[in-house]
MARBA-3410 file (N, C-alpha, C, O; in Angstrom, 1 decimal):
112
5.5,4.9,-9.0,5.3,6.2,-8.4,4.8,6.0,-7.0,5.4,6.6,-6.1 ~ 4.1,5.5,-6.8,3.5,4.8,-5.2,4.7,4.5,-4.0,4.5,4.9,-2.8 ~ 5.8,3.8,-4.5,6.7,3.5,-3.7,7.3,4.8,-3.6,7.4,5.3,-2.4 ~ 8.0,5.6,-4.9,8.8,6.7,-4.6,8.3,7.5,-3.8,9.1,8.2,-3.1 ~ 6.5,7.7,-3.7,5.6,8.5,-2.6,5.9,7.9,-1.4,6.2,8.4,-0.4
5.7,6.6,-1.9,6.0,5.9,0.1,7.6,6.0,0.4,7.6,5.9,1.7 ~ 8.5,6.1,0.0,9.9,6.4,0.2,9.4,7.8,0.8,9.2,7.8,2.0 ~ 9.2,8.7,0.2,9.5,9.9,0.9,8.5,10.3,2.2,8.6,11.3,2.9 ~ 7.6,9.4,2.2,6.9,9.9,3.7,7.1,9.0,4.5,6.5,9.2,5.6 ~ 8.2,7.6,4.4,8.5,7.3,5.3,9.9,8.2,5.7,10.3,8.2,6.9
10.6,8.7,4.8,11.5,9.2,5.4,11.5,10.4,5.8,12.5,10.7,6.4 ~ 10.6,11.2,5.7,9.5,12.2,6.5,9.0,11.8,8.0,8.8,12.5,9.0 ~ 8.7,10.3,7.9,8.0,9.8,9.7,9.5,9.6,10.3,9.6,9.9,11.5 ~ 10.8,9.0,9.4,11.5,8.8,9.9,12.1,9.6,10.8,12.5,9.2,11.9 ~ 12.4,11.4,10.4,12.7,12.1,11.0,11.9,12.9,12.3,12.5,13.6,13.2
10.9,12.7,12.3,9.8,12.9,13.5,9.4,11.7,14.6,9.1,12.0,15.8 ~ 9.6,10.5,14.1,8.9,9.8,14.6,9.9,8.3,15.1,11.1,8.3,14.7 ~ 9.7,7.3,15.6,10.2,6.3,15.8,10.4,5.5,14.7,9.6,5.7,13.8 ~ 11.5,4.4,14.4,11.3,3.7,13.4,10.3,2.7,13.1,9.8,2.4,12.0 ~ 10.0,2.1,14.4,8.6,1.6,13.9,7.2,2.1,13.8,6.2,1.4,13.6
7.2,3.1,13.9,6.0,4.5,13.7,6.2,4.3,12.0,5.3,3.8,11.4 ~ 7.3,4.6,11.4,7.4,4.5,9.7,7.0,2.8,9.3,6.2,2.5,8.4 ~ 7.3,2.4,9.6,7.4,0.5,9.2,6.0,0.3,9.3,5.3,-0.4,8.5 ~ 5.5,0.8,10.6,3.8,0.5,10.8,3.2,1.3,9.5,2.3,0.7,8.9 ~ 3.6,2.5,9.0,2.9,3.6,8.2,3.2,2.5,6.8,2.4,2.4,5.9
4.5,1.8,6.9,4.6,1.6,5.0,3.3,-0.1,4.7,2.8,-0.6,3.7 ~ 3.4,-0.6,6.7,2.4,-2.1,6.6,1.4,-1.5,6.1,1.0,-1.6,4.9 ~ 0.6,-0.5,7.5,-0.7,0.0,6.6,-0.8,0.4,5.3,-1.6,-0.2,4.6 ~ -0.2,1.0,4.8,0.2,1.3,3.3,-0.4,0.1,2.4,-1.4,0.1,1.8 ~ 0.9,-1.1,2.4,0.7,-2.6,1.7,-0.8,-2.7,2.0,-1.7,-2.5,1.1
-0.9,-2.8,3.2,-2.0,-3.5,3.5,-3.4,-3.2,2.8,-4.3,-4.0,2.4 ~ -3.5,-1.9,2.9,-4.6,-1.0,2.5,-4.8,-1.3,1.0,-5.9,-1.7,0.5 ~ -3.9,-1.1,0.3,-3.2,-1.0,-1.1,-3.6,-2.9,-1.7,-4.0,-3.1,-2.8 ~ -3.5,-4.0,-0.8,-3.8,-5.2,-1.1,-5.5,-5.1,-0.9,-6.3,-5.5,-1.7 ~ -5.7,-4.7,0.1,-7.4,-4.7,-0.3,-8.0,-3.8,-1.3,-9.1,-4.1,-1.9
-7.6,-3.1,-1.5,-8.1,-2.2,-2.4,-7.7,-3.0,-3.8,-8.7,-2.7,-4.6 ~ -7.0,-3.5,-4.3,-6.4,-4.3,-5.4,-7.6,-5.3,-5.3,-8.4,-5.0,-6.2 ~ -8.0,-6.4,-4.4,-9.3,-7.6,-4.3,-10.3,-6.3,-4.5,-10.8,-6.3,-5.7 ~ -10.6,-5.2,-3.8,-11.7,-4.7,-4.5,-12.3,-4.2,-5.9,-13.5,-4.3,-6.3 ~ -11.2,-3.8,-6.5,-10.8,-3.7,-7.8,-11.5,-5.1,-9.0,-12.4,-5.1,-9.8
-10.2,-6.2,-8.5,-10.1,-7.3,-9.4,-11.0,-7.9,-9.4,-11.6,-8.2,-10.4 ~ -11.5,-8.4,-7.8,-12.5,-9.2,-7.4,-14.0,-8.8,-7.4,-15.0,-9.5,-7.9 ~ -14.0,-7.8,-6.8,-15.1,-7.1,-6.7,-15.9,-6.2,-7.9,-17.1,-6.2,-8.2 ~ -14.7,-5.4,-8.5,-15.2,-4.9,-9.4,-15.7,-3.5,-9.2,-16.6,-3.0,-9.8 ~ -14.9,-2.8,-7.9,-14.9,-1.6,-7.6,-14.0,-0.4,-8.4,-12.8,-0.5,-8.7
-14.8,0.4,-8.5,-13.8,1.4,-9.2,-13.6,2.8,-8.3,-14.4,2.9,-7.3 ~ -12.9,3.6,-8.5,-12.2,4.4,-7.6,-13.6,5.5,-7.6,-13.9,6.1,-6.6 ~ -14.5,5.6,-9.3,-15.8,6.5,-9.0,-16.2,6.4,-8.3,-16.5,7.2,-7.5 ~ -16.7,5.0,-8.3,-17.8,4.3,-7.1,-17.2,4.9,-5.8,-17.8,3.9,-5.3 ~ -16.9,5.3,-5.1,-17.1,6.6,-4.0,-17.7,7.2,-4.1,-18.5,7.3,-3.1
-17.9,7.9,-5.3,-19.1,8.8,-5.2,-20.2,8.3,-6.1,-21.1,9.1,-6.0 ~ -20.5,7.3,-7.0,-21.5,7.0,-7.7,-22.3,6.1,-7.1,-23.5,6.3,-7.3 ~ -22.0,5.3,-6.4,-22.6,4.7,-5.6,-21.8,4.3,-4.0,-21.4,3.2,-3.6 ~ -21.6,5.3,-3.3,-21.2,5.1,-2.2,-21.7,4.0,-0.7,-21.0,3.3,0.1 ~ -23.0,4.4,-0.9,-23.6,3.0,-0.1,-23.1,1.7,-0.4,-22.2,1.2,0.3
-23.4,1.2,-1.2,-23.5,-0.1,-2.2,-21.8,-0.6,-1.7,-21.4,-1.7,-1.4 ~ -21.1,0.7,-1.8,-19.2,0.4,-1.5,-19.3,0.1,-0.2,-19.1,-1.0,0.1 ~ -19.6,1.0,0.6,-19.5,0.7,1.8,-20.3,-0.4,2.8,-19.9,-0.8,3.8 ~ -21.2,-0.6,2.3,-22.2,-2.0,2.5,-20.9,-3.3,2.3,-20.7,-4.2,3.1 ~ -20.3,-3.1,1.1,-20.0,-4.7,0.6,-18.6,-4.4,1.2,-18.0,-5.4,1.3
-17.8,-3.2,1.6,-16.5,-3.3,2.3,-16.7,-3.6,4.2,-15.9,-4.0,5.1 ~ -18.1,-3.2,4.2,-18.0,-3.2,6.1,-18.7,-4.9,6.0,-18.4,-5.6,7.0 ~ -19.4,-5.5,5.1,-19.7,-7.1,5.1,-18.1,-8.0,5.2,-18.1,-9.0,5.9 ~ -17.0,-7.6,4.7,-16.2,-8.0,4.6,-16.0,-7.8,6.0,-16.9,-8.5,6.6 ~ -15.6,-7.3,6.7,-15.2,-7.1,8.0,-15.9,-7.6,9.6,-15.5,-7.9,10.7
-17.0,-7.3,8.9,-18.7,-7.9,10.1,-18.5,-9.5,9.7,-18.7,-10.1,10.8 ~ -18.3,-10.0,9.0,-18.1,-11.1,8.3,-16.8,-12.0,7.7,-16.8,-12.9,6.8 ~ -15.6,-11.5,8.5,-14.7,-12.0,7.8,-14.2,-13.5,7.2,-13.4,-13.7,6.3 ~ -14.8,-14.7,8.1,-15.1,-16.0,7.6,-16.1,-16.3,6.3,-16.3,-17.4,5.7 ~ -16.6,-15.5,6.3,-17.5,-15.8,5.1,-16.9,-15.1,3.5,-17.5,-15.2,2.5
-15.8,-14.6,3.7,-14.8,-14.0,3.0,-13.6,-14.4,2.9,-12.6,-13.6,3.1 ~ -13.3,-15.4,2.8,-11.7,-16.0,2.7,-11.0,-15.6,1.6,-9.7,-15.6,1.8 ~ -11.3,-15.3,0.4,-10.9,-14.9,-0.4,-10.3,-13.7,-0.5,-9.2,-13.5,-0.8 ~ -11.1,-12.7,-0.1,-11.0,-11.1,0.1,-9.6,-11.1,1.1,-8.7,-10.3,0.7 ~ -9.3,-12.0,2.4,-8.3,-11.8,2.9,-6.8,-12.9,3.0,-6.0,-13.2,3.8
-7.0,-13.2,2.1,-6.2,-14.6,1.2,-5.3,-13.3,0.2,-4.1,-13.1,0.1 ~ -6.7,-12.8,-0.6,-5.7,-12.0,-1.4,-5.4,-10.6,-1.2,-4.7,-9.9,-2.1 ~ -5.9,-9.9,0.4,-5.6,-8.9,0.8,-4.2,-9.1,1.8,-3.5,-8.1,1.6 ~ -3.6,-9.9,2.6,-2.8,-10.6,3.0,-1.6,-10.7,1.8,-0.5,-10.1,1.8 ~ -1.9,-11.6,0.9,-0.8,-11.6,-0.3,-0.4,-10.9,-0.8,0.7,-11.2,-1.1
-0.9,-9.8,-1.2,-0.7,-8.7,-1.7,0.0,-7.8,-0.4,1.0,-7.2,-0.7 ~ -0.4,-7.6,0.8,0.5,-6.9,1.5,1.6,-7.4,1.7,2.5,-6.6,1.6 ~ 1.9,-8.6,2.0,3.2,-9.2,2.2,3.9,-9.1,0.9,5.1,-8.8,1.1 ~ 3.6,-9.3,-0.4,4.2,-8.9,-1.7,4.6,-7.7,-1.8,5.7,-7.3,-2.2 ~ 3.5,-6.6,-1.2,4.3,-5.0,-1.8,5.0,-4.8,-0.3,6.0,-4.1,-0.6
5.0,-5.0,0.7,6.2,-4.7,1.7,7.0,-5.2,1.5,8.0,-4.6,1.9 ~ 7.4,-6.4,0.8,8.6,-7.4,0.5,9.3,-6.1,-0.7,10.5,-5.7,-0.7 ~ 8.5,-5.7,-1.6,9.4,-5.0,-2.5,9.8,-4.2,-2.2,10.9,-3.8,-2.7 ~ 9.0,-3.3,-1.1,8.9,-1.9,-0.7,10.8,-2.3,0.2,11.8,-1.6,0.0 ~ 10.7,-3.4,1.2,12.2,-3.4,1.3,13.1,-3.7,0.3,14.1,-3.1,0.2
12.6,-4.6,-0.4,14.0,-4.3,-1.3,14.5,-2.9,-1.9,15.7,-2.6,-2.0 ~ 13.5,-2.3,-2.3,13.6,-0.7,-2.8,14.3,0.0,-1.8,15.1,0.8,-2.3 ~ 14.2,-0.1,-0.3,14.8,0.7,0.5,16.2,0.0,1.1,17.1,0.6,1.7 ~ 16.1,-1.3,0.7,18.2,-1.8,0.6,18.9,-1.3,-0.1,20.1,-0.9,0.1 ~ 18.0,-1.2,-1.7,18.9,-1.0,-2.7,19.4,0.3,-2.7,20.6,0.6,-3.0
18.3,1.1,-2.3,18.5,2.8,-2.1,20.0,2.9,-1.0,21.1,3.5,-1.3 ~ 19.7,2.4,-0.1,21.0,1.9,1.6,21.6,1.4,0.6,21.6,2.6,0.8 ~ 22.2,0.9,-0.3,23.3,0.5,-0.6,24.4,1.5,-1.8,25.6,1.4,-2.0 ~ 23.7,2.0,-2.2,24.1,3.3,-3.5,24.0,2.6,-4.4,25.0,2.7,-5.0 ~ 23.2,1.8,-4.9,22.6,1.2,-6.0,22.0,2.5,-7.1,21.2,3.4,-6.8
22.4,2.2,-8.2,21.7,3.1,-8.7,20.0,2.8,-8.8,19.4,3.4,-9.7 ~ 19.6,2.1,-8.1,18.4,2.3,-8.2,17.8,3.1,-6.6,18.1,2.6,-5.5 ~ 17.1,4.2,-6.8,17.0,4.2,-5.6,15.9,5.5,-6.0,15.9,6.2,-7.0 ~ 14.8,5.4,-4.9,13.8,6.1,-4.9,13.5,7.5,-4.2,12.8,8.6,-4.4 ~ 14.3,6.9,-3.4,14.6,8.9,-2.3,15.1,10.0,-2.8,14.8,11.2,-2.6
15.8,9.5,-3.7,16.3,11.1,-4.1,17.0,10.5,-6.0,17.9,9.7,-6.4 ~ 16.2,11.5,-6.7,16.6,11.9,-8.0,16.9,12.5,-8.6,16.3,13.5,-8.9 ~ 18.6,12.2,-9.0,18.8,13.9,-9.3,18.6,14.2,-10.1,18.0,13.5,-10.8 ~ 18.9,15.8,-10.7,18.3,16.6,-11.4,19.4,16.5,-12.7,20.6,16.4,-12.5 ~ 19.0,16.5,-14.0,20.0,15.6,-14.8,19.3,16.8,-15.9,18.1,16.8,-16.3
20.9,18.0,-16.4,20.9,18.8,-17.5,21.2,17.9,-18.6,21.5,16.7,-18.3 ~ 21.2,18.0,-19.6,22.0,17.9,-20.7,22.5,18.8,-21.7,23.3,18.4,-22.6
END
């Protein structure tokens, strides 16, 4: 569901905006999407923790950043993870460019 969401708002930037305006929207995307995955796995954040303990998140997310050498892990596996979900995120959007029946932009609507 994530990609089919990012399929349609890049092809939403696409029509307003430059193509690398969308390509930048789908990196940050990966990118964001890979840290938040280390914060998860590694860390042990959960999506409550926003509001249950908000400090405590944002203390140990802005250390990461004030501090990025003392965190190699955090961007070892925020890095891997972006470069993994943009790698698929294109394949999804060749396969769609090709009339593959796989394809995320558009589904049609199927009576029986």
């Amino acid at each position: 569901m994530g990609y089919a969401s990012l399929v349609q708002v890049h092809n939403e930037l696409l029509k307003i905006r430059p193509p690398w305006f969308g390509w930048s929207a789908v990196l940050a995307s990966s990118f964001l999407a890979g840290f938040g995955i280390y914060l998860g796995r590694f860390e042990r954040w959960h999506s409550i923790d926003l509001f249950r303990h908000p400090i405590a998140l944002s203390a140990d997310i802005l250390d990461r950043f004030i501090n990025p050498w003392s965190h190699p892990r955090t961007w070892g596996v925020t890095i891997g993870f972006g470069i993994f979900l943009t790698f698929l995120y294109a394949l999804i959007r060749l396969a769609g460019q090709s009339g593959s029946a796989l394809t995320l932009a558009h589904v049609p609507n199927q009576q029986h």
